[in-house]
N, C-alpha and C positions, 0 to 999 in steps of 0.2 A: 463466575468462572468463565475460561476462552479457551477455546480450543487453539493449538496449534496446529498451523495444516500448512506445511511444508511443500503440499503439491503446485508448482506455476506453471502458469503456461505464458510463453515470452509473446506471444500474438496478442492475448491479453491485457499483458503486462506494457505492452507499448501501446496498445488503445487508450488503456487507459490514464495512459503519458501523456496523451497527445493530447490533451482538452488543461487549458487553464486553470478552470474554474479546478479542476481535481488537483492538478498542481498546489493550488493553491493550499487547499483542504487536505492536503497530505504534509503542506510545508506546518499548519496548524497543530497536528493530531502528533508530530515528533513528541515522543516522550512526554505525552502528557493522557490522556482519556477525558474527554470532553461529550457531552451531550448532542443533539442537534441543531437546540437552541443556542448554546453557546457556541458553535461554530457559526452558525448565521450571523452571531453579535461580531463575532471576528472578521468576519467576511464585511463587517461596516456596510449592510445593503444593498451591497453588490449582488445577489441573489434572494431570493426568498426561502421559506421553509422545504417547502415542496420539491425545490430544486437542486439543493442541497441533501435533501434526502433521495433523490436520483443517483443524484453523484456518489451518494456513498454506498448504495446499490452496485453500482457499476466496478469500488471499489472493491468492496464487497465478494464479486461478480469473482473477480481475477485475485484477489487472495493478499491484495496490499492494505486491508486496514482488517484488526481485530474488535470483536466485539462483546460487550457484557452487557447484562441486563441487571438494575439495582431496581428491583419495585416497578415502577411504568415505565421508567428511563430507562434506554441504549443509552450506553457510552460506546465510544470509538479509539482506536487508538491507530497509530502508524504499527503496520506489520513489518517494521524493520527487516527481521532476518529472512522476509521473504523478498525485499527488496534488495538485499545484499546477494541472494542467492540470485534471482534475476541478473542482477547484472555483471556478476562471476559466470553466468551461463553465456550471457552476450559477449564478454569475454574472449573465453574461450571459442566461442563459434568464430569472433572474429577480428581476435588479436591473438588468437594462441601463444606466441611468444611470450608478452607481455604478461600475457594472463597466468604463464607457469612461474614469472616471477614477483608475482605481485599475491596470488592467490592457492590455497592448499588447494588444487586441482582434485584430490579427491572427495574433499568436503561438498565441492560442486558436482561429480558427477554421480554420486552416489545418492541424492538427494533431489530425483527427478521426478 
């Protein structure tokens, strides 16, 4: 089982935007739960073990990837609705217009 945890912080949440390699490892983890090995395999070498479990630390860290444990294994997943809520909050801070017509503005401020 994973917790849902609703809590972001957007400081966070654009650190941990700003690195590729996480980029990448988040384009991975959509919609699927994968291990750590098997992101490394997807990652085709481009990183190691070790590195990759930084990164999903850091992901971790700021509240965009979920986690379960089966037996030894972490699985990983993309924490979607904390990334939708992020950037519903970016949004509003700094398209407010756009952001009342595109997003139920109270789904974003009520959930901070």
């Amino acid at each position: 089982m994973y917790t849902l945890d609703m809590s972001v912080d957007l400081v966070s949440f654009a650190k941990a935007l700003a690195d590729d390699t996480r980029q990448e490892i988040m384009a991975h983890l959509c919609c699927v739960w994968l291990n750590v090995g098997e992101i490394v395999a997807k990652l085709e070498g481009k990183v190691n073990q070790p590195t990759v479990s930084h990164h999903l630390k850091k992901l971790q860290e700021a509240n965009l990837v979920l986690t379960r444990q089966d037996g030894r294994e972490h699985y990983y997943t993309l924490n979607e609705d904390a990334i939708a809520l992020c950037c519903g909050r970016l949004m509003l801070r700094f398209a407010p217009q756009r952001a009342e017509r595109l997003i139920r503005v109270e789904d974003i401020s009520t959930s901070t």
